[in-house]
C-alpha positions in Angstrom: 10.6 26.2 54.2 8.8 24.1 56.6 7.0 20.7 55.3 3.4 21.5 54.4 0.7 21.0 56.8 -1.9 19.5 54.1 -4.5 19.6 57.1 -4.3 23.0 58.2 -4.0 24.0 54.4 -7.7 22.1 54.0 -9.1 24.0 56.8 -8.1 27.6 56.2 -9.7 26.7 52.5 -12.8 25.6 54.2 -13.0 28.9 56.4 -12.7 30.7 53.1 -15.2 28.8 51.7 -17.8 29.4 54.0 -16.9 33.0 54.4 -17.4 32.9 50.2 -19.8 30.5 49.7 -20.3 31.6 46.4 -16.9 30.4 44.2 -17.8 31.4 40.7 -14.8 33.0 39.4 -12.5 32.3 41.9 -9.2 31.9 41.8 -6.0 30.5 43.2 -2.3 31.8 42.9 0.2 29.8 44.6 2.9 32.1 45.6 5.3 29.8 47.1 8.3 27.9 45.5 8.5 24.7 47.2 5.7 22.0 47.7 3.7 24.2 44.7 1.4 21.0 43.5 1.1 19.8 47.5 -0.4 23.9 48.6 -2.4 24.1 45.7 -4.0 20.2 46.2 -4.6 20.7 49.8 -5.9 24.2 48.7 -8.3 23.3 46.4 -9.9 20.4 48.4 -10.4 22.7 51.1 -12.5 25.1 48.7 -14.5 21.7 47.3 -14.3 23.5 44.0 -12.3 23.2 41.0 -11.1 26.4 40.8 -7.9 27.5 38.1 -4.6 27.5 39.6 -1.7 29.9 38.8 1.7 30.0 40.0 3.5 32.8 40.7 7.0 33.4 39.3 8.3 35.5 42.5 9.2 34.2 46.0 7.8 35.8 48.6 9.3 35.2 52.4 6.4 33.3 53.9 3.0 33.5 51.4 1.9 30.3 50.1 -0.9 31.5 48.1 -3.7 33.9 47.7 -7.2 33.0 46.9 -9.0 35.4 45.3 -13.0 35.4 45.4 -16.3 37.3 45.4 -13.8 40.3 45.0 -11.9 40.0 47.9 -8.2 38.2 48.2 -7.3 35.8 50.9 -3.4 36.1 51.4 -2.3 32.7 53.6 1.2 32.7 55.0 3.1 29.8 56.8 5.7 30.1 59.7 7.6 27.9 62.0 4.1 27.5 64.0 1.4 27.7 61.6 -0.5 28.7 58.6 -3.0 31.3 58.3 -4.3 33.6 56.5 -2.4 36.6 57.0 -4.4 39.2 55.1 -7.8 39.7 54.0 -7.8 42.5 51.3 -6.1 45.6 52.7 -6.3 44.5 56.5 -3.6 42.2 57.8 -4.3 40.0 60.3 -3.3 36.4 61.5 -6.3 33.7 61.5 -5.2 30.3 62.0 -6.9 27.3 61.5 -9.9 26.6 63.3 -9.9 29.8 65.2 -12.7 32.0 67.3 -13.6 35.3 65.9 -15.0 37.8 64.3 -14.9 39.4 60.8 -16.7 43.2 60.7 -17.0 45.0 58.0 -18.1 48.7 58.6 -17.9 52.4 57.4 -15.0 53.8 59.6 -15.4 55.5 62.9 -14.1 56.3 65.8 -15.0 53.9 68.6 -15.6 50.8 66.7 -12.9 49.1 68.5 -14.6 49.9 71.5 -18.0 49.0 70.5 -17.2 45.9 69.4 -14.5 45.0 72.5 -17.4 46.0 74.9 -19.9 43.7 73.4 -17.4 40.8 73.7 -16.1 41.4 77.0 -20.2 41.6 78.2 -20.4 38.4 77.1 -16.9 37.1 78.8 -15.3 36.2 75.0 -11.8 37.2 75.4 -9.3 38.5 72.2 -6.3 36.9 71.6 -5.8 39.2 68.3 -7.2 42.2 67.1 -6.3 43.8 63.6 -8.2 47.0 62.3 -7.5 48.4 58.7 -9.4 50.7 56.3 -9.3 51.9 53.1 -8.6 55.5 53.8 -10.3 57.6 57.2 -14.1 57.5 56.9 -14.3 54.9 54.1 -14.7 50.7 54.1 -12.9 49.3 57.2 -12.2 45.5 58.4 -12.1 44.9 62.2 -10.2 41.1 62.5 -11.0 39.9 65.8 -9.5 36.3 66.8 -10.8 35.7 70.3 -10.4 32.4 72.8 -14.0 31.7 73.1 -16.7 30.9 70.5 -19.2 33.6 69.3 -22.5 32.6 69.8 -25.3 33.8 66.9 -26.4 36.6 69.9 -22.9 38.3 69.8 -23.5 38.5 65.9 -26.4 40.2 66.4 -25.7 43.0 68.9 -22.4 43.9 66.9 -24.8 43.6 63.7 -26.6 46.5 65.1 -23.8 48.9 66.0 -23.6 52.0 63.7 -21.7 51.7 60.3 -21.7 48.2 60.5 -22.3 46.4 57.2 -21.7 43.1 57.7 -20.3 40.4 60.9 -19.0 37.3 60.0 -18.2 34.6 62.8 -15.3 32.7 62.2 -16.6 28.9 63.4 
């Protein structure tokens, strides 16, 4: 396995944390073999919360951990590049630290992918990744959507007020 990148560790927890700001029950599993006590450290400080840690007792090709808050499961993965988190809930995706983008929760339907791409492309923000995933056709979906420029709170808004949408979450 590669050496741990404490920073980027720190970060992705941060970005968790402000995507949960609430950490009351929360927990952390630490999937990885190797470097268990340095993940879980830089983990924890990221989330500024003493929250309990677990290890798990399989190994698991490139997972480091999964946090687990406010009902919803943060899965964050290392390669030779990078960490991220590489799966929020059901929806994979690839979020690395300190990235541009989106997080939209919605009732599926079709054309969300191009309701949301318009809006961004209107205002010249570019995607670099795009993941879509739902719970079964019609139900709770996650749109992931990592792009190269910032979102400004006006982008938030006009997706905000797309049909289905329940909730937009900007990734700075």
């Amino acid at each position: 396995m590669n050496m741990i990148n404490a920073e980027q560790l720190r970060d992705l927890a941060s970005l968790i944390r402000r995507l949960e700001p609430n950490l009351a029950g929360a927990s952390l599993t630490i999937l990885a073999y190797e470097q268990r006590d340095a993940i879980a450290k830089a983990l924890v400080e990221g989330l500024g919360a003493d929250v309990p840690v677990q290890t798990s007792s399989g190994e698991y090709a490139n997972h480091l951990a999964v946090v687990r808050v406010g009902g919803n499961k943060y899965t964050i993965a290392q390669d030779w590049r990078e960490v991220y988190i590489a799966e929020i809930n059901y929806c994979p995706c690839r979020i690395p630290p300190q990235s541009h983008g989106l997080l939209v929760y919605h009732n599926d339907y079709p054309g969300v992918i191009y309701d949301v791409s318009r809006i961004l492309a209107d205002n010249q923000i570019n995607i670099s990744k795009l993941n879509v995933s739902r719970e079964q056709k019609g139900k709770n979906a996650l749109l992931v959507s990592v792009t190269d420029e910032a979102i400004t709170p006006d982008v938030v808004t006009a997706i905000e007020k797309l049909p289905q949408i329940t909730r937009v979450i900007s990734l700075q």
